[in-house]
Structures are given as C-alpha cells and as structure tokens.
C-alpha positions, 0 to 999 in steps of 0.5 A, a space after each residue: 556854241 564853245 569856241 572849239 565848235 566854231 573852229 570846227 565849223 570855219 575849218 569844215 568850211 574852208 576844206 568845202 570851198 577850197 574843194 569847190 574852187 578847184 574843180 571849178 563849181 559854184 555855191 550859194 550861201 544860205 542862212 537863214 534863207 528870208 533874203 533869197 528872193 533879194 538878187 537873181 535866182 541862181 544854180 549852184 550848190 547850197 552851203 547852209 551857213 546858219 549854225 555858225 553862230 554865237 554873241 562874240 563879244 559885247 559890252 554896252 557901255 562900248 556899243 560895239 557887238 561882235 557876233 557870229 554870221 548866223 545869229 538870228 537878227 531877232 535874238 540880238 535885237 532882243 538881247 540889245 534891247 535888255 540894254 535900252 540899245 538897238 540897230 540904227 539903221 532898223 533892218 527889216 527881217 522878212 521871217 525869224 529865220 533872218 540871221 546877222 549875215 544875211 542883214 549884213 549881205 543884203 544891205 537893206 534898212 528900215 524908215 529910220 536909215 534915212 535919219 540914222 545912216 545904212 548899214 554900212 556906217 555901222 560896220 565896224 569889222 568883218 571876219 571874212 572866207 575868201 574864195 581861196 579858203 582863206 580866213 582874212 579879217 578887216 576893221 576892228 571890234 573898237 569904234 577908234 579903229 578905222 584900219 580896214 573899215 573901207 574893205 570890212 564896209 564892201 561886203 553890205 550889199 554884196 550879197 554873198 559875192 565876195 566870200 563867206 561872212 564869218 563875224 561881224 562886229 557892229 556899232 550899236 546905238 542907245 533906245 530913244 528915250 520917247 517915240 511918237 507917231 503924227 499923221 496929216 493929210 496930204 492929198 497926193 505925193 507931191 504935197 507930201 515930198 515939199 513938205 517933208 524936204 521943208 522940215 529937213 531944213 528945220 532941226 526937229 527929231 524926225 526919224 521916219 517918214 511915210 506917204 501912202 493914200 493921201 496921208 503922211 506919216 512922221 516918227 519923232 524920236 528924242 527926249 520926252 522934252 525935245 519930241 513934246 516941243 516939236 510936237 507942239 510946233 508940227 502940229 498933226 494926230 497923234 496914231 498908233 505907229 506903223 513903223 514895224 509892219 512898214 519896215 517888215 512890208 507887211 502893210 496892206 500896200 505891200 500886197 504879196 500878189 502883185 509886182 512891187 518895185 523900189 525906186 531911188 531918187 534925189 529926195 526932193 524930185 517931184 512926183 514922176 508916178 501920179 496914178 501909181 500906187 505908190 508909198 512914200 519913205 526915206 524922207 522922198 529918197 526911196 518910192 515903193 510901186 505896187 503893180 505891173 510896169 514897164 520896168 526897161 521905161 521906168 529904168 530909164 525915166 528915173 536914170 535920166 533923173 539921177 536914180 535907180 529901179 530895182 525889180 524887187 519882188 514877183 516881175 516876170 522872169 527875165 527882167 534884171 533885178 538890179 538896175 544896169 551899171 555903167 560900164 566903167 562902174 561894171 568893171 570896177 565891180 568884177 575887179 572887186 569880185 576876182 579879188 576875193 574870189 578868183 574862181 567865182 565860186 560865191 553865188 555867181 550872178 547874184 548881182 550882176 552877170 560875172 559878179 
C-alpha cells in the first residue's frame, strides 16, 4: 500500500466518524475479528479496519517497528524473525486473521509477558482517530522519546473504546539465542506455586511457566551457556515445548466446549480452586478455570484476596465479562472515555456500561 492510499483510507474514515458522531449512532471496529469474543457483544455499526495496513518503518538495528493498525500479527512476526527479533511480550493470535490493532486493543499476552513485561511496555507511540474525526499522535517511533508515552499506553486494553488505532510504533526485541523446555511433577497447585515464587528469588533465564494436571513446566531462555547451567542446577526433563499451543489455548485443557474463566492473583497466593481444572501460567499470577462456576462468588472470593475474574469464554448471557470496577476507578475510566470520544460513538459498552 503507497502512502497515497493510506491517506485515502484515514480521510475516508474520518469523513464516517464525523458522520457517526453527528447523528448520534455507535460503531464497532473490527479488523481482523479473531478478538471479538474478548469484551461484551455489542450492536452498533461495523467498520472494517483491516485494509489500513502497511510496515511504516523499520530498522533492526533500532528494534523499533512502526506499523499500520491492520497488519496481520503473523506477517510481522515472520518479517521480525528474518532479523533473529520478536515480540516480547508473545501475543496470542487466536486465527491468522489477528491484526496489529487488535493485539494492541486487547492488551493480552502470552507465557513470556510475566518475565519480559506486557504490552503496554512495549508501546512506543500510537496514531490515533478520535471520536471527533480528529487524527492526534502520542509518543514516538524512538525509544529515548518518552513525550506522550503515558497517553500512546492507554489504548492497550481499551479495546476500541477510545478511537481508531491508526499506527502504532513498537519496541522489539532480539531472539534468544537458546530455549529449552523442562517439566517436573508436582502433584497439585500448591506445590508448584511454592516452587516456582522460590526460583523467582534465584537469578536463573525463566521466561515461562506452566501447571496443569499434576505437572510443571519451566521455558528457559538465554545464552547456550547461561540456560545449560541453570539446567544442571534445576534439574527436570527436558520435553518437547508447549508454549505455542498454550499461548494460542489450544491445549487440551482449553476445551472450546465448556466455560473458561482467567483469574489475577498476587503470584504467591495459595491454591483457593483444589478440585478445579485449573492451568497454572504467569509464574502463579494468571490461573485459567475450565468449567461451570459461580462466577458472582468467585468474583468476590478473589476480590477479598486482591485479584480479579474475568468471564472469558462461552458463560451464560448476562454475566459481566470484565471484573467490576470500584466506583471511584469507574469514573475515572468514563472521564478518560469522553475525553476521546464525547459522543461514545466507539464500541459503546464493550468494557464497562458508559465505556
């Protein structure tokens, strides 16, 4: 795509929300649509996004990309790793169709976002449409610019709410030169999450961990030196990985038939699911559930212990998929919300109600 086609595209979109904010209607934006489960089920206007796409800028030697909003995740993944580079924070896809704006509005990230950072530490600088059909930049494509960092990292996780993600430039980072995968047993969850909050005090190249069924998994990641030393220390059998097929929940745990639910909690907190199905990632900090529960009881169960439930796949209509906000941090959000989009034209009640 030339440069003259881009502005085509952003001037066509401009002229659509200006037209939707002024006979008061809402949109959904959609591109490549393998994130649509990810939020409430909204009725508004659809806007296909996905042809606004194109590599902007990139130099390796910088590890910075800049890229347009409906770049296919995979593509650039595949263009990164011609350069021994990557995504460090390893974001799930959910189908080829996943593009660079949706990784971005979503906020989710794979085993390795525990040890690497989210996201959101990632974000450079964000071209943004507003709900004026205003075009308004943040950030920068350099890593030493910090000026509007904090404004370009609000849209991770907003899913749409704010505006139309445009471009958005990324710090990248090298391959490892070694990975390796080692698995023990450890007969329940409890085992496992003093075990691995233990190795965090130690200084050895984890960047994943997994329990499911009685067995840990640990990814190292490193020099071929460095991980062949904390091998010989850690002990374990070496396997096969399964990091992939975890990152895009396509392990036999995540059956696609029954309710899966993510719980947050501190890293260290004790087992509060025994005879749950239950997966284990995140170093203790993210705990997946497979199977019906009460999710109101389990909502406030983990609240009392300083986490959070989000209802996200296949629960019965009517149950909020996001975990309830306090008040003060509700109207905080809806402040952010009109800022960008007076007339809450951008998928209305994705989130939260009003957001």
């Amino acid at each position: 795509m030339n440069e003259i086609e881009d502005l085509s595209i952003e001037d066509e979109l401009c002229t659509q929300i200006s037209s939707v904010a002024a006979t008061g209607g809402a949109i959904e934006i959609i591109g490549g649509g393998s994130k649509r489960f990810y939020g409430e089920p909204i009725e508004a206007l659809p806007i296909d996004v996905s042809a606004h796409s194109g590599v902007i800028d990139y130099d390796p030697a910088e590890l910075v990309i800049t890229l347009r909003a409906g770049c296919l995740v995979t593509e650039i993944e595949a263009l990164l790793a011609g350069h021994r580079q990557m995504f460090g924070f390893e974001p799930p896809c959910f189908g080829k169709e996943a593009t660079i704006g949706g990784m971005v509005a979503s906020g989710l990230a794979g085993p390795r976002r525990a040890y690497a950072g989210s996201i959101r530490d990632f974000v450079l600088g964000v071209k943004l449409l507003d709900g004026r059909g205003q075009v308004l930049r943040f950030g920068g494509r350099v890593i030493k610019n910090v000026a509007g960092f904090d404004v370009a990292r609000l849209m991770v996780g907003s899913l749409g709410t704010l505006g139309i993600i445009l471009e958005v430039s990324l710090r990248v980072v090298p391959v490892y030169e070694t990975e390796l995968t080692l698995a023990y047993e450890h007969d329940n969850a409890d085992d496992h999450l003093r075990w691995i909050n233990e190795l965090g005090s130690e200084p050895y190249p984890v960047s994943a961990s997994m329990w499911s069924a009685g067995r840990s998994q640990l990814r190292l990641s490193g020099s071929e030196q460095g991980v062949r030393q904390a091998v010989k220390l850690l002990g374990g059998e070496e396997i096969a990985p399964d990091w992939q097929r975890l990152r895009e929940q396509t392990l036999d745990f995540f059956d696609p038939g029954l309710p899966l639910t993510r719980v947050s909690l501190p890293p260290a907190k004790p087992d509060m699911f025994p005879g749950k199905t239950q997966l284990i990632e995140w170093g203790g900090a993210q705990r997946w559930l497979s199977g019906d529960l009460d999710i109101a009881a389990l909502r406030d169960a983990v609240a009392a212990e300083d986490g959070s439930a989000c209802a996200f796949r296949r629960h019965p209509a009517g149950v909020p998929f996001f975990h309830p906000l306090p008040g003060a941090m509700l109207r905080l959000q809806r402040n952010i919300k009109s800022s960008f989009d007076p007339a809450g034209i951008f998928n209305p009640g994705r989130i939260y109600p009003g957001l």
